[in-house]
N, C-alpha and C positions, 0 to 999 in steps of 0.2 A: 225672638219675638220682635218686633215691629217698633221700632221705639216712640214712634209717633203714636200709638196705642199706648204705650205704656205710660207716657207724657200723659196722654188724655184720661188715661184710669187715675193716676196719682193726681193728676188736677181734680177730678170728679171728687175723689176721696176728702182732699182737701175742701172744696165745696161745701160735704154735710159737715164740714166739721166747723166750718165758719160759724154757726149756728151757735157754738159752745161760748159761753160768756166768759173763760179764761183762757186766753192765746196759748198759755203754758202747756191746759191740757188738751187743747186742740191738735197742738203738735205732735202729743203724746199721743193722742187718739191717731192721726194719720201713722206714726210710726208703727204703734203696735197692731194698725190692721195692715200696713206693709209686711212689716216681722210674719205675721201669722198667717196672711192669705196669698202672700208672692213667694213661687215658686225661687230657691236662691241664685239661681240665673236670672230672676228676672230681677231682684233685689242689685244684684251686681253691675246689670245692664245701666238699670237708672241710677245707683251711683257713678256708673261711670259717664254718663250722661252729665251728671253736675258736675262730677271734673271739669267736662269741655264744656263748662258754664252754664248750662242748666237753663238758657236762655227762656225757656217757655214756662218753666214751673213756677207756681204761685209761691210767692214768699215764705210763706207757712209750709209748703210743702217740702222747699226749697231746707228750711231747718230740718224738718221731720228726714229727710234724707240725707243731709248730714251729719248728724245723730245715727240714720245707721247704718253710716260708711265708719262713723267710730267705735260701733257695737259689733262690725264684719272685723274691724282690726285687731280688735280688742280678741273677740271669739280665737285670734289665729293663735 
């Protein structure tokens, strides 16, 4: 997939969650709709995507995919 799309969906994600008045579960909300609605190529894509810096991902988003590039490690 297009990782330029997949930036833009994880940002969007990140977006309604901005809304949440605890940053902790905001993050928690992007991850588990990552976890649950990203096919895991596409989960692995945008990990690896923040490896080579993640330039475009919002901050929040930025955590919430780091979180689960250690929940992909973790699973191995």
């Amino acid at each position: 997939m297009n990782i330029d799309y997949l930036v833009e969906m994880a940002n969007d994600i990140g977006n309604y969650f901005t809304s949440e008045p605890q940053r902790e579960e905001a993050i928690n909300g992007i991850l588990n709709h990552i976890q649950r609605f990203w096919e895991d190529r596409m989960q692995k894509q945008i990990v690896d995507y923040l490896d080579e810096g993640g330039e475009e991902l919002s901050p929040m988003v930025k955590e919430a995919v780091s979180r689960l590039k250690n929940s992909l490690v973790e699973a191995k």
